[in-house]
N, C-alpha and C positions, 0 to 999 in steps of 0.2 A: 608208548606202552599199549600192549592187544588190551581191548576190553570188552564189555558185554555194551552192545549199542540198544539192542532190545533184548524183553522176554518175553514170548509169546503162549497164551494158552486159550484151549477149548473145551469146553466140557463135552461133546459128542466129538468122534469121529467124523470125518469126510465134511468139515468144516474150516474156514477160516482159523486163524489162532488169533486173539487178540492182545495185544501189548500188556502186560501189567509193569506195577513199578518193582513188583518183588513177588519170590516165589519161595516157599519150602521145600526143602528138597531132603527125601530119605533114602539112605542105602538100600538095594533090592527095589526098589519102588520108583525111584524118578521123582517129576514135578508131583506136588501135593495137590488134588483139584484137577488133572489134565487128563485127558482120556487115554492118552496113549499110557501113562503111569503104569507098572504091574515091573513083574518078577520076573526080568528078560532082560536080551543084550543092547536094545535100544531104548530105554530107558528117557533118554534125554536128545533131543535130536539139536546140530546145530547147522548155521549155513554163514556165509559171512558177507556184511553187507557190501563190498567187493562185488562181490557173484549177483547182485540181485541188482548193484546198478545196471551190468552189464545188459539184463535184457531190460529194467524201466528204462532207459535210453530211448529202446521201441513202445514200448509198454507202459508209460507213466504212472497207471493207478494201482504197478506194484509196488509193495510196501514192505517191511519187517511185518513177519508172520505168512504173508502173501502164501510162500511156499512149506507154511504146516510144522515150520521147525520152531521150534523151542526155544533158542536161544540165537541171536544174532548178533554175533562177534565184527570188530574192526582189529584188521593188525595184524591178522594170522590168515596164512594159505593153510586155511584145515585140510584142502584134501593130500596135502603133501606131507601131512603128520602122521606118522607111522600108527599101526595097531598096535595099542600097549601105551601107547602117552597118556601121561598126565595132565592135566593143569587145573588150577587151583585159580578160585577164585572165591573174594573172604575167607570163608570156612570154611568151603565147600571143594572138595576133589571129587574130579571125573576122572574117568578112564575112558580111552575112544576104542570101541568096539567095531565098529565097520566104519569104511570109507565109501559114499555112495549107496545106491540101493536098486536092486530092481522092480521096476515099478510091472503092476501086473495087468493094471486097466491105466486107462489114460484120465490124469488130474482134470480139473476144474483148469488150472494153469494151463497145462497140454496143449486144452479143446481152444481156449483164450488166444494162445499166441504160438502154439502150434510147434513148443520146445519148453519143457523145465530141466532147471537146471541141478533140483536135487538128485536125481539120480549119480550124477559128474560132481556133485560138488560138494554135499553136501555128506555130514558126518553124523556119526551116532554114537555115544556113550553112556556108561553105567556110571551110575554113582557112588563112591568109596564113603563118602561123609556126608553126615549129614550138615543143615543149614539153610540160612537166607539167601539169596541169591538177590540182588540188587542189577535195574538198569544203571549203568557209569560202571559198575565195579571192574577194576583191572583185571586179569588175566594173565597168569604167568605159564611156562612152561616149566615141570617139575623134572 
């Protein structure tokens, strides 16, 4: 079963995101507490820890959060989930708004190892309901 393996947050931009065990989460809004939070289409960002071994392989002291997202999933190829998906996890429904991103200056990651992988990989969604968000919690496709 896909799950949530971490959740990451950070109070400023152009920071690390750090692990918590749980997050609230409001429609319109995103994570409760996270900088990127606000009234827009990426809302929630995720990557899947799949995608992040691939470069710690090279890279060891990459982590969940490493790469600034929100939420890191096992179980699911996010970036082959159409625009318009669901998934639900506890209470909590998203909806996946972009697949990827264009990046417009180069990450902290980038300058490090000279490739990230959220641009390629990495997904972004709004939030439908509100709720707690838990690291372990399953992950369904709705």
């Amino acid at each position: 079963m896909p799950r949530i393996v971490s959740i990451n947050v950070s109070p400023a931009t152009g920071t690390d995101k750090e692990p918590v065990d749980s997050v609230m989460v409001k429609p319109d809004h995103g994570i409760v507490g996270d900088a990127h939070a606000r009234n827009w289409h990426r809302q929630i960002s995720l990557l899947a820890v799949e995608s992040i071994a691939k470069m710690a392989a090279e890279h060891p002291h990459l982590r969940p959060g490493s790469f600034a997202e929100n939420i890191t999933t096992e179980g699911l190829d996010l970036p082959r989930l159409p625009i318009g998906t669901r998934l639900k996890a506890g209470e909590v429904e998203l909806e996946i708004t972009q697949i990827g991103k264009k990046c417009h200056t180069k990450c902290k990651i980038y300058e490090q190892a000279g490739n990230c992988i959220m641009p390629t990989e990495g997904i972004f969604a709004k939030v439908l309901s509100s709720g707690t968000l838990n690291a372990g919690d399953d992950i369904i496709i709705i």
